[in-house]
GUBAKE-602839 format. One record per residue: residue number from 1; x, y, z of N, C-alpha, C in turn. Coordinates in steps of 0.2 Angstrom, whole numbers. Example, Ala and Ser with C-alpha at 12.3 -4.5 7.8 and 13.67 -1.06 7.14 Angstrom:
# GUBAKE-602839
- 1_66_-28_39_62_-22_39_66_-16_39
- 2_64_-11_35_68_-5_36_64_0_39
END
This chain:
# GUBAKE-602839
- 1_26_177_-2_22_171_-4_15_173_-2
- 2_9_171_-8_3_172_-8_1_167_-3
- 3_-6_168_-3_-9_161_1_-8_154_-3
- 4_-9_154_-6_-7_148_-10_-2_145_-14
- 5_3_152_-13_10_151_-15_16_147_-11
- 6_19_140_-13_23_137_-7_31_137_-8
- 7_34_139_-7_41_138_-8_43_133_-10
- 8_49_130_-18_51_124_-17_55_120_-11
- 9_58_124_-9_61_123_-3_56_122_3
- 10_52_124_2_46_122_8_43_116_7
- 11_42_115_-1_40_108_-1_45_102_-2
- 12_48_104_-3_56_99_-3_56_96_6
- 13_57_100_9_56_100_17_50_95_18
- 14_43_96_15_37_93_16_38_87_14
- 15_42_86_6_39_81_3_47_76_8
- 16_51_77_10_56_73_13_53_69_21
- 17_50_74_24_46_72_29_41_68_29
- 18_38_72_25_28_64_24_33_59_19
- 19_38_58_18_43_52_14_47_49_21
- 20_47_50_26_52_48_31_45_46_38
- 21_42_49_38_33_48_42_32_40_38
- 22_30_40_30_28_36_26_34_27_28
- 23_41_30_25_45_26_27_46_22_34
- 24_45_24_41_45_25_47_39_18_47
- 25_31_20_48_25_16_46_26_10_43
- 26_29_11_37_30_4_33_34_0_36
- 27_40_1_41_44_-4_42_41_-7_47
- 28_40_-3_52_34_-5_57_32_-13_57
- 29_25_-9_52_19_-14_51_24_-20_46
- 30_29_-18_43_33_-26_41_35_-30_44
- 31_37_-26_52_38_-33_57_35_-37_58
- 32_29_-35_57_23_-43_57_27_-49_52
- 33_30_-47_47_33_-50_42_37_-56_41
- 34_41_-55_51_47_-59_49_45_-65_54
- 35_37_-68_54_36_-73_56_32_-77_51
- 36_33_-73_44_30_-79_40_35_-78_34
- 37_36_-82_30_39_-84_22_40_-77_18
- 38_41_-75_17_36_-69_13_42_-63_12
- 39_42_-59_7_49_-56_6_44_-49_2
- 40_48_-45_6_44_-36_2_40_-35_-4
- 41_44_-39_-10_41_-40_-16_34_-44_-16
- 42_34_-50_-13_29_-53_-12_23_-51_-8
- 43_25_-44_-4_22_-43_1_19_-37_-4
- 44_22_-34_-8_17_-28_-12_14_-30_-16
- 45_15_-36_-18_8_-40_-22_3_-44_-19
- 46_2_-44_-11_-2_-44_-8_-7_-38_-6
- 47_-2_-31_-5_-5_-25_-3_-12_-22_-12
- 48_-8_-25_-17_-11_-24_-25_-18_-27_-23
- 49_-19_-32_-23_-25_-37_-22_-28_-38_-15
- 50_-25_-33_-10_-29_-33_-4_-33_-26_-5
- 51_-31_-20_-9_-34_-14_-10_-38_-13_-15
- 52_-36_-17_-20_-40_-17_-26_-42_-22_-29
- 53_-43_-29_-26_-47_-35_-30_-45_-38_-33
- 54_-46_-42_-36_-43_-46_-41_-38_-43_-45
- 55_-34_-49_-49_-31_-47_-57_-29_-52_-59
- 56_-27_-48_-64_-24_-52_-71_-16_-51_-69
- 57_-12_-59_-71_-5_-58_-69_-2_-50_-71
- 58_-6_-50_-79_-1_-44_-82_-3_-37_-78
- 59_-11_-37_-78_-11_-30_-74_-6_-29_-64
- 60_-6_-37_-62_-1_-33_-57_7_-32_-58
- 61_7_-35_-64_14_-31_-66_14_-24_-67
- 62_9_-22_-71_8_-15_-73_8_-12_-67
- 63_3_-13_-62_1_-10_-57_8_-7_-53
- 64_13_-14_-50_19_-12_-47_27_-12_-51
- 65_23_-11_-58_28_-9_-65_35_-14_-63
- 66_35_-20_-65_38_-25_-65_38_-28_-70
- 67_41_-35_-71_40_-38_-77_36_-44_-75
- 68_32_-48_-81_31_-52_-79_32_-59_-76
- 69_38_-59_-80_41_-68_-78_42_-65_-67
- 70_44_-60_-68_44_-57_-59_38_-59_-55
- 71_35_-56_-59_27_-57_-55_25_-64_-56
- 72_23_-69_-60_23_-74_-61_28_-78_-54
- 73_32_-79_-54_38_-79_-47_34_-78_-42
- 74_32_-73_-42_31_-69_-35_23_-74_-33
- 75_19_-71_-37_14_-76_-38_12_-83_-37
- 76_19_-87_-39_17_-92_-39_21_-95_-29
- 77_24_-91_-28_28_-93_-21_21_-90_-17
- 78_19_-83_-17_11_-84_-15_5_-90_-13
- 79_6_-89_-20_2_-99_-21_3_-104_-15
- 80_10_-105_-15_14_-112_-11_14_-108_-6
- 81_12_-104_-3_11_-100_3_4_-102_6
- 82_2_-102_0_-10_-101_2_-10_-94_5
- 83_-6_-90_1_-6_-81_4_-13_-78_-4
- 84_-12_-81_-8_-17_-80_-16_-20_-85_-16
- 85_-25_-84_-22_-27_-90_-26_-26_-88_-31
- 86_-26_-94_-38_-26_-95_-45_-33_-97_-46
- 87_-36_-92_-51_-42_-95_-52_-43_-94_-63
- 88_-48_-99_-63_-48_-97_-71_-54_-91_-71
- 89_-54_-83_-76_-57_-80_-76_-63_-83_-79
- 90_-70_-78_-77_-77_-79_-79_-76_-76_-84
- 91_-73_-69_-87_-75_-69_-93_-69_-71_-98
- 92_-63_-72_-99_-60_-77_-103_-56_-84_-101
- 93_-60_-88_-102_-60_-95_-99_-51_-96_-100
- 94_-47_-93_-104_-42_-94_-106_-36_-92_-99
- 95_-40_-84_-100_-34_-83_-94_-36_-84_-86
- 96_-32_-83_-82_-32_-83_-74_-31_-77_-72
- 97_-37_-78_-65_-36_-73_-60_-34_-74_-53
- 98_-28_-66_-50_-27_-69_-44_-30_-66_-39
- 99_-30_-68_-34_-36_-66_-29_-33_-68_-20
- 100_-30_-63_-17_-30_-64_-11_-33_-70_-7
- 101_-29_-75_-3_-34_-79_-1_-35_-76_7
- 102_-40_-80_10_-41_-75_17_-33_-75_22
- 103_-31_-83_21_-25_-79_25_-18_-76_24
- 104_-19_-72_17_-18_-66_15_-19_-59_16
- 105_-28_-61_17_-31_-56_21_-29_-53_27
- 106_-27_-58_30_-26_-60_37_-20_-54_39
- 107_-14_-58_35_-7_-57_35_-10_-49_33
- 108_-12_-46_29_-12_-39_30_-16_-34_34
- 109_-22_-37_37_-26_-34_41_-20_-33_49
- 110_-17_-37_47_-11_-38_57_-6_-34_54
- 111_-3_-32_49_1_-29_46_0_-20_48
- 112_-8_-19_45_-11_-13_46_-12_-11_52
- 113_-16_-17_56_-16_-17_63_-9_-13_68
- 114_-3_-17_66_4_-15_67_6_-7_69
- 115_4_-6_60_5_0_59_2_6_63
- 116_-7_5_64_-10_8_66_-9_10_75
- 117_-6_2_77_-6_5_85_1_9_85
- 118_7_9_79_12_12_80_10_19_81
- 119_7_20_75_4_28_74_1_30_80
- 120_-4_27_83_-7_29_90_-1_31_95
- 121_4_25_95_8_28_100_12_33_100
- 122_14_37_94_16_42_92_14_48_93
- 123_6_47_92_3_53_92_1_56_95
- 124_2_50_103_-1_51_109_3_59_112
- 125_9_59_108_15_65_109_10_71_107
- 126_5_71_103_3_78_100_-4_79_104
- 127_-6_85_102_-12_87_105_-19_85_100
- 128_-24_84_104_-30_81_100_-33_85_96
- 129_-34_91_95_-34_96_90_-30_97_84
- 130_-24_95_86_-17_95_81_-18_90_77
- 131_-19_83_81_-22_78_77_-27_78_71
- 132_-32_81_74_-36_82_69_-37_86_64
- 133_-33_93_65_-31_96_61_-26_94_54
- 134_-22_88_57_-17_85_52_-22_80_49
- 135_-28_78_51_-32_74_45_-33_77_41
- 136_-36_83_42_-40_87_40_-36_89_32
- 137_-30_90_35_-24_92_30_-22_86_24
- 138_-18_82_28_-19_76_23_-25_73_19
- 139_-30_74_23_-38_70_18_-36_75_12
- 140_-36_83_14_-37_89_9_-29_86_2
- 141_-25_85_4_-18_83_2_-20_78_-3
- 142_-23_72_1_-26_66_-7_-30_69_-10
- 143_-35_70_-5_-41_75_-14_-37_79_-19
- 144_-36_83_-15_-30_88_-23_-27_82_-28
- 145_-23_76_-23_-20_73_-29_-23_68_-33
- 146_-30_65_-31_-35_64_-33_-36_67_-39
- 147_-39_72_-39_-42_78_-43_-37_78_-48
- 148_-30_79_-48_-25_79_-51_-25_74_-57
- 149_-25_68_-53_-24_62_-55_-29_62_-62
- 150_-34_62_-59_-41_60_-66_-38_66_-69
- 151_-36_73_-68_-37_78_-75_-30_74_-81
- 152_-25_68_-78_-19_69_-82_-23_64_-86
END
């Protein structure tokens, strides 16, 4: 194996771990979850509109490739939440845009929060060098896939 040559078995191994680290994180920070209304679906279409801004009903369908009458659903329990808003777009008066309300915000800032002090408590087991060594790795990890991403 070259320097940049990786076994599929070595990445099978990689990619089931950063899937089980990943896994592990998200249940975590979802314990914030079971003190308010709000159901996993519900809650990925807060994380769509907490990262990236507004939308249009149908682009958060695309987004978490769903249907629409779904996301409509989902969005409108949102709503009767005060977790979104429904607003009419500025540039087509016709359709609506949804939009994180702040205590939306809220709910996933304490979410992250969650997450984050998890991940501290874990890492408190490694050495601070190793740490930073594994940003260093993972930051390099998304840029590739970044990079990736725009070429397709």
């Amino acid at each position: 194996m070259s320097g940049n040559e990786i076994e599929k078995e070595d990445a099978a191994i990689l990619e089931k771990n950063l899937r089980t680290i990943s896994t592990r994180i998200r249940r975590e920070g979802r314990k914030v979850l079971r003190d308010f209304p709000i159901t996993p679906a519900q809650f990925d279409v807060l994380q769509v509109l907490f990262f990236n801004g507004e939308k249009r009903m149908s682009d958060i369908s695309r987004w978490l490739g769903i249907t629409k009458s779904t996301t409509t659903g989902l969005v409108k329990r949102l709503i009767d939440a005060d977790l979104v808003e429904r607003k009419r777009s500025d540039k087509d008066r016709r359709s609506f845009i949804i939009d994180i309300s702040d205590s939306g915000r809220t709910l996933i800032e304490n979410v992250i929060d969650r997450r984050v002090e998890y991940l501290k408590s874990v890492m408190t087991e490694i050495k601070s060098d190793q740490v930073k060594a594994l940003e260093v790795i993972v930051k390099n990890l998304i840029e590739i896939m970044d990079s990736k991403k725009a070429n397709e």
